[in-house]
C-alpha positions as YAML, in Angstrom:
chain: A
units: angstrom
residues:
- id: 1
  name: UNK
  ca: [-0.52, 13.28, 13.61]
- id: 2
  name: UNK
  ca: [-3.93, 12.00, 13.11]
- id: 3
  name: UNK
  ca: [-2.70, 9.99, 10.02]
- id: 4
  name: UNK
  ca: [-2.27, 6.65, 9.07]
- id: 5
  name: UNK
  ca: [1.60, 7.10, 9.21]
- id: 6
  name: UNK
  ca: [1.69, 6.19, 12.75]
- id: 7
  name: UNK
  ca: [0.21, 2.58, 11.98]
- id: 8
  name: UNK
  ca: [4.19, 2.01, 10.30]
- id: 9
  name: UNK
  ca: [6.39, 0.13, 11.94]
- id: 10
  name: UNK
  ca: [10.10, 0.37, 11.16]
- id: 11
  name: UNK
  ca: [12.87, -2.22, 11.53]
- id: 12
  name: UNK
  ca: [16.64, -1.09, 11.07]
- id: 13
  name: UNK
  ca: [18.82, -3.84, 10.44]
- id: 14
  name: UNK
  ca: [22.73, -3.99, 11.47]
- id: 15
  name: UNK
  ca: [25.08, -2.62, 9.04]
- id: 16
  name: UNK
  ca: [27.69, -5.90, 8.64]
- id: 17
  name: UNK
  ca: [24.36, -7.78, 7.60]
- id: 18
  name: UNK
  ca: [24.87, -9.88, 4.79]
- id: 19
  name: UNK
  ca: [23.57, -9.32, 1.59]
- id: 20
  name: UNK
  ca: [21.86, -12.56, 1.17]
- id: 21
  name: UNK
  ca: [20.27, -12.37, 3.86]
- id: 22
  name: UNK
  ca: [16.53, -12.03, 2.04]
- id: 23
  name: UNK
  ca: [17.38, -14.77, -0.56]
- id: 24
  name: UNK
  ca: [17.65, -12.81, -3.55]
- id: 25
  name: UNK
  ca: [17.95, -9.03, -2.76]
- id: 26
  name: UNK
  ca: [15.99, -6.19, -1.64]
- id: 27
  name: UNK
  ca: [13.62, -4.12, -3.38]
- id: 28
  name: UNK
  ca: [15.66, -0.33, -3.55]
- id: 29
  name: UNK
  ca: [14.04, 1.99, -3.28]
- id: 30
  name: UNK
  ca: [14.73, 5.44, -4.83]
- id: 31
  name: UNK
  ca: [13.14, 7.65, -8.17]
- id: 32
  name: UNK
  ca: [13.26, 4.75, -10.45]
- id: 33
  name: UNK
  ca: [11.40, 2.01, -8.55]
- id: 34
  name: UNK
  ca: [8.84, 4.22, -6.58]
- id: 35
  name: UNK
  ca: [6.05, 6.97, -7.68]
- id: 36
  name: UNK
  ca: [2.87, 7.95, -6.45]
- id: 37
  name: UNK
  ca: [0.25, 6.42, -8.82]
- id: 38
  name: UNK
  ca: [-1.74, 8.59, -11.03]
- id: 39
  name: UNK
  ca: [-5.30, 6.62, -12.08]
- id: 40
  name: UNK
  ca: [-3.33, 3.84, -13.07]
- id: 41
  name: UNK
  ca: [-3.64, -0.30, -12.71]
- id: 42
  name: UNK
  ca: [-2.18, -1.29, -9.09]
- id: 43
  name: UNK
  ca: [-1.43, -4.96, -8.34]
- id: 44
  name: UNK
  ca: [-1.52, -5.94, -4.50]
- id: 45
  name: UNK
  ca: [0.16, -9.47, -3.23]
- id: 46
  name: UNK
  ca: [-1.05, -9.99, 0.42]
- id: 47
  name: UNK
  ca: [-2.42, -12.68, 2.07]
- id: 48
  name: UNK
  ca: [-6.34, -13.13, 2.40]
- id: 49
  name: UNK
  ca: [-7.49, -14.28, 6.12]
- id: 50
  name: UNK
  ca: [-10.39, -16.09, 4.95]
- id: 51
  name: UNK
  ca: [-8.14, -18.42, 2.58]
- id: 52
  name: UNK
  ca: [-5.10, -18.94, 5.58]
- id: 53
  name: UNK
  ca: [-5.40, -21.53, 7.81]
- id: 54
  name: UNK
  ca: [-3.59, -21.51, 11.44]
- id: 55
  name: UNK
  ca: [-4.93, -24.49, 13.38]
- id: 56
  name: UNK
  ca: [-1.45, -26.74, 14.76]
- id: 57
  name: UNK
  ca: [-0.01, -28.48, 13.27]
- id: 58
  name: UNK
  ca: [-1.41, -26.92, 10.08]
- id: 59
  name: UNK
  ca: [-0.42, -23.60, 8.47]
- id: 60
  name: UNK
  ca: [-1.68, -22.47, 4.91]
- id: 61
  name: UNK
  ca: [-1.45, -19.01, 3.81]
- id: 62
  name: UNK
  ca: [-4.20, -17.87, 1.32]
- id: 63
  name: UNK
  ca: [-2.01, -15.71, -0.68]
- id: 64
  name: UNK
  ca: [-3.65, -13.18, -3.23]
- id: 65
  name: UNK
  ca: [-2.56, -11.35, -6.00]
- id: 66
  name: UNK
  ca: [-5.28, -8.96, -6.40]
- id: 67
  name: UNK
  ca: [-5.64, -5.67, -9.43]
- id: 68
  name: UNK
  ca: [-7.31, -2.55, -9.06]
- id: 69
  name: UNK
  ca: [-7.59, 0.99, -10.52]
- id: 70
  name: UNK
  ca: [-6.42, 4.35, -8.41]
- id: 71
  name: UNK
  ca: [-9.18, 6.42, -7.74]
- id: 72
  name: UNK
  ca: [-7.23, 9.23, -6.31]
- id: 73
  name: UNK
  ca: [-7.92, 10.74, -3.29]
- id: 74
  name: UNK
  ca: [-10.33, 9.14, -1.49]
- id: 75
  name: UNK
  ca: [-10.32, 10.99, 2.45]
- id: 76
  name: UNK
  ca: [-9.93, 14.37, 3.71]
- id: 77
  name: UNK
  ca: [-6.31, 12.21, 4.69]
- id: 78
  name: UNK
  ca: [-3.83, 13.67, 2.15]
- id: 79
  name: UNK
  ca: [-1.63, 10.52, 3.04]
- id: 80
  name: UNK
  ca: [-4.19, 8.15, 1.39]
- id: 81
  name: UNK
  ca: [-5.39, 7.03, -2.08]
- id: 82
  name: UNK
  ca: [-8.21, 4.81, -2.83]
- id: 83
  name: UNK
  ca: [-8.04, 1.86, -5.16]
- id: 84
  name: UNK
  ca: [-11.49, -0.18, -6.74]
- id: 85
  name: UNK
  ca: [-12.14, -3.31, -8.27]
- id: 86
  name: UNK
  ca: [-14.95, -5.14, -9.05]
- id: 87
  name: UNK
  ca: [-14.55, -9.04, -9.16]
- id: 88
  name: UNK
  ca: [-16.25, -11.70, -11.23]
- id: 89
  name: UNK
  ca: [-17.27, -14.91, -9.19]
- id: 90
  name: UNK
  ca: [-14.04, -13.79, -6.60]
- id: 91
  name: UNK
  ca: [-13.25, -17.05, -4.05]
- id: 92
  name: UNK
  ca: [-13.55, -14.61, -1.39]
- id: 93
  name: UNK
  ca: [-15.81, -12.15, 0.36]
- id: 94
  name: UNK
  ca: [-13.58, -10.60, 2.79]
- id: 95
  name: UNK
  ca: [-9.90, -8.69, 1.94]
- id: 96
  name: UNK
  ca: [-9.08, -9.24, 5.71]
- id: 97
  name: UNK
  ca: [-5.18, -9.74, 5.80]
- id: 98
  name: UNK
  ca: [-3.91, -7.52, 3.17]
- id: 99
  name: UNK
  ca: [-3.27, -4.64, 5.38]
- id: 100
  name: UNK
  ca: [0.30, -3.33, 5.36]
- id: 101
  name: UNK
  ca: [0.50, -5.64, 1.67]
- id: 102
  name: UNK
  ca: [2.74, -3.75, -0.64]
- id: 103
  name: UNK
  ca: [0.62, -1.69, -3.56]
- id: 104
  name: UNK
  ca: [2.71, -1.71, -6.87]
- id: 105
  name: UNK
  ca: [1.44, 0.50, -9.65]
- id: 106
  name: UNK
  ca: [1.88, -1.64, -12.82]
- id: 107
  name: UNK
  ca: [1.76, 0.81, -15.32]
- id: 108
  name: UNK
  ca: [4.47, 3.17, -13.83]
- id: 109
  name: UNK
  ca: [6.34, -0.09, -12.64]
- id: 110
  name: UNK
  ca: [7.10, 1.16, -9.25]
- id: 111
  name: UNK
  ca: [6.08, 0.85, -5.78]
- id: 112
  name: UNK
  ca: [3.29, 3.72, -5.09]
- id: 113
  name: UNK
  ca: [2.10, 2.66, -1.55]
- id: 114
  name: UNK
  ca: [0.80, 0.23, 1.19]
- id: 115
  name: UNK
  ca: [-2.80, -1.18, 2.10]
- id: 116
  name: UNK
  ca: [-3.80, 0.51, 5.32]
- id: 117
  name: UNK
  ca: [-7.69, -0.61, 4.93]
- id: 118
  name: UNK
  ca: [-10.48, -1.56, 3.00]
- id: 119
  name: UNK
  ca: [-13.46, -3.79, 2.50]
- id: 120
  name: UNK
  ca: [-15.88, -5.66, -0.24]
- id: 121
  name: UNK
  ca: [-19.62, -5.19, -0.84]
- id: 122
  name: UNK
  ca: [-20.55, -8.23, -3.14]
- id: 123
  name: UNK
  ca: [-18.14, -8.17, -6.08]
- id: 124
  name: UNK
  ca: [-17.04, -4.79, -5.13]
- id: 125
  name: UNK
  ca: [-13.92, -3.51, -3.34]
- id: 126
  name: UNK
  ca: [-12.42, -0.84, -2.18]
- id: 127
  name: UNK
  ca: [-8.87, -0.18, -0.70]
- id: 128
  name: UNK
  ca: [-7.41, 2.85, 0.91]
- id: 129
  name: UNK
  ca: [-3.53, 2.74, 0.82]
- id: 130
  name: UNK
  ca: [-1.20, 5.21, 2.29]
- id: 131
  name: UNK
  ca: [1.21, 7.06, -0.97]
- id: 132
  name: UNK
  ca: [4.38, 6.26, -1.15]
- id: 133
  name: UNK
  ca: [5.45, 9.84, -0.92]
- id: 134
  name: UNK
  ca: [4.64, 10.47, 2.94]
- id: 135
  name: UNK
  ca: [5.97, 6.52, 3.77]
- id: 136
  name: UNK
  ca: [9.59, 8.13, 1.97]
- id: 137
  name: UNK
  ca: [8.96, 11.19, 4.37]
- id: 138
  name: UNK
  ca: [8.92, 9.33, 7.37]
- id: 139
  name: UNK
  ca: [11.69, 6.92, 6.22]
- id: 140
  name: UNK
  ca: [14.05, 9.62, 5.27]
- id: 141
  name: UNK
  ca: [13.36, 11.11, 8.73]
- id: 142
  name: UNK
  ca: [13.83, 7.99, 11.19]
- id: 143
  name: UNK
  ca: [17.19, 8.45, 9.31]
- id: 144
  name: UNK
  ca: [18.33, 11.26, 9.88]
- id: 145
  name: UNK
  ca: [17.46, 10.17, 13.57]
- id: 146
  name: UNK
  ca: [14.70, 12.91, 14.03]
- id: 147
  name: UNK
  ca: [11.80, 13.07, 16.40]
- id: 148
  name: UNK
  ca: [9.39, 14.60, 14.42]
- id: 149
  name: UNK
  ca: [9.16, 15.77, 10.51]
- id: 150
  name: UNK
  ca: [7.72, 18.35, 8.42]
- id: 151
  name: UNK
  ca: [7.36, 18.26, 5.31]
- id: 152
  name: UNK
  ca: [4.80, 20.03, 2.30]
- id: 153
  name: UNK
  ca: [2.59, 17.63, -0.12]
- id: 154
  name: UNK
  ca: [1.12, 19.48, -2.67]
- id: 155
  name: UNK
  ca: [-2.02, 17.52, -4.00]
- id: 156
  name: UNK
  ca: [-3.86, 17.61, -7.30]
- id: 157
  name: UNK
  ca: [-7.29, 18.05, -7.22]
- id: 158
  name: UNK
  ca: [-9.13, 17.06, -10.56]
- id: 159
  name: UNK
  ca: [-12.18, 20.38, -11.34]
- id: 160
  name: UNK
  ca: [-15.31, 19.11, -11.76]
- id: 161
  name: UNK
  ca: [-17.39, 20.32, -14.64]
- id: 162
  name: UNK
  ca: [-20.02, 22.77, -13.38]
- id: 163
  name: UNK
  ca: [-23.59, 22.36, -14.98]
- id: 164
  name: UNK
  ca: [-25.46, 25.05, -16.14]
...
């Protein structure tokens, strides 16, 4: 409670549904294709608002394939890290529409999270993205069919140098 996990919505599909069903595969996940990023570069594909169009009969999607850096903890939310960028002439001013995008930590080559929120001051942006550890909690409990789960994080906090 009092998390971003309960903005995740969960679809279970049928059992006898075939394979090809996504065109290609799914992405598995398990201890070689996800980890919880560590300062490293983080790609995000979503799609910007801003760039989409939705007026019938016409449709465009302004998709975006957009790098930052993980900045760690960036709340008093243990479920979220932070990711920054700054942008040079970007064809946007608004990251609007990338919530719930996918957030793929390039170095470790492995899914580390999903945008729950963010924003852009000038060239600058910030995201806030929810670690893939708690979204594998709540997964692995839906499940095993449970109500509720518990579970202990145990977070890293870098010291600060003290000055004399």
């Amino acid at each position: 409670m009092g998390t971003d996990l309960e903005d995740i919505g969960v679809i279970e599909f049928a059992d006898d549904m075939p394979s090809d069903f996504f065109s290609g595969g799914v992405y598995q996940l398990d201890e070689g294709t996800i980890a919880t990023s560590r300062g490293h570069s983080l790609l995000v594909a979503g799609v910007l608002k801003e760039q989409s169009i939705i007026d019938q009969p016409d449709i465009a999607f302004g998709y975006c394939r957009l790098e930052f850096t993980d900045n760690g903890l960036g709340t008093s939310d243990p479920t979220l890290r932070t990711g920054v960028a700054e942008f040079k002439d970007p064809e946007f001013t608004s990251i609007t529409g990338i919530s719930r995008s996918p957030v793929f930590d390039a170095t470790a080559n492995a899914l580390c999270g999903m945008v729950v929120r963010g924003g852009m001051t000038g060239n600058r942006c910030q995201i806030h993205f929810m670690d893939i550890f708690d979204i594998m909690r709540l997964l692995e409990a839906i499940s095993r069919g449970e109500a509720s789960a518990y579970y202990t994080k145990t977070v890293a906090v870098p010291s600060r140098a003290r000055g004399g």
